[in-house]
C-alpha positions as CSV (number, residue, x, y, z in Angstrom):
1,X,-8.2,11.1,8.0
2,X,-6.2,9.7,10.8
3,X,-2.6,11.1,11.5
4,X,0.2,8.9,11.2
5,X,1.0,7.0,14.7
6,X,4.7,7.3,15.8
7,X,6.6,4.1,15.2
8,X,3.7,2.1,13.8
9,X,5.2,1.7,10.1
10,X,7.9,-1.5,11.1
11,X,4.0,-3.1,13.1
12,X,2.0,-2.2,9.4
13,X,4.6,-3.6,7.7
14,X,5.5,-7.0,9.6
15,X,1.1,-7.1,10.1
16,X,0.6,-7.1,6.2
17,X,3.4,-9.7,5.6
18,X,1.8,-12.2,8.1
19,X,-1.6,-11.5,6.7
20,X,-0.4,-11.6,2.8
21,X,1.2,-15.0,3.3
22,X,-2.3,-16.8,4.6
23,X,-3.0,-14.7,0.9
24,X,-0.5,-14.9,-1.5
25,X,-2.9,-15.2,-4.2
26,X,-3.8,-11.4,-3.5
27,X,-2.3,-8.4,-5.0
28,X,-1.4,-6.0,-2.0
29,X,-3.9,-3.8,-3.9
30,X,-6.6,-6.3,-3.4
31,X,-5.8,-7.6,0.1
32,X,-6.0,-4.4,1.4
33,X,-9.2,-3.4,-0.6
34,X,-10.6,-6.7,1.2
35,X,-9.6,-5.5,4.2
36,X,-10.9,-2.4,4.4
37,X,-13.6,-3.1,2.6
38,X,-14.4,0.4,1.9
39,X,-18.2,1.9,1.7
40,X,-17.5,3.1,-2.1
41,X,-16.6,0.6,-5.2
42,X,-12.5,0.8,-5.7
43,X,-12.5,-1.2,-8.8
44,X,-9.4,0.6,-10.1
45,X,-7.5,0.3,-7.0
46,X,-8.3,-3.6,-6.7
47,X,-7.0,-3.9,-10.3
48,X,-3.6,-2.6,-9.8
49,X,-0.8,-5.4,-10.3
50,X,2.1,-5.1,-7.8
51,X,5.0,-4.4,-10.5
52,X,2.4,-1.3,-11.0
53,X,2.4,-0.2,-7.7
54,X,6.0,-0.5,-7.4
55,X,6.7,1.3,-10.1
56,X,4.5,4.2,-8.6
57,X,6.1,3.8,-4.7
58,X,9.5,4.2,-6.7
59,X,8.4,7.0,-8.7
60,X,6.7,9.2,-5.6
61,X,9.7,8.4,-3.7
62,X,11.2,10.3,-6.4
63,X,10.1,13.1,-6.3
64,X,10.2,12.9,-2.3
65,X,13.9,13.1,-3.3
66,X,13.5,15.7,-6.0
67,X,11.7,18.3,-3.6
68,X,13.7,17.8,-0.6
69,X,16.9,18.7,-2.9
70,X,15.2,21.8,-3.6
């Protein structure tokens, strides 16, 4: 697994935005699944709606919170 690269989340971020609007039809889950296209079957990743994975980013930044309090 790569290590993160300094500065590169604002690039990610404006990248998938350009890319998702060519898609919009595409869950994030999916579009990145398509990209990726990974050498193993990801079928429950692919399937995840976004309000899902929101729900989840909001929960993990959570307990980010929760652990730093600590």
């Amino acid at each position: 697994m790569s290590q993160v690269e300094p500065n590169s989340a604002k690039e990610l971020l404006e990248t998938i935005e350009k890319v998702w609007a060519k898609y919009p039809d595409l869950r994030l889950t999916q579009l990145l699944v398509n990209v990726i296209k990974p050498s193993e079957s990801c079928s429950e990743i692919y399937y995840v709606e976004d309000s899902k994975l929101v729900k989840l980013l909001n929960e993990l930044a959570a307990e980010e919170l929760e652990t730093s309090d600590v």
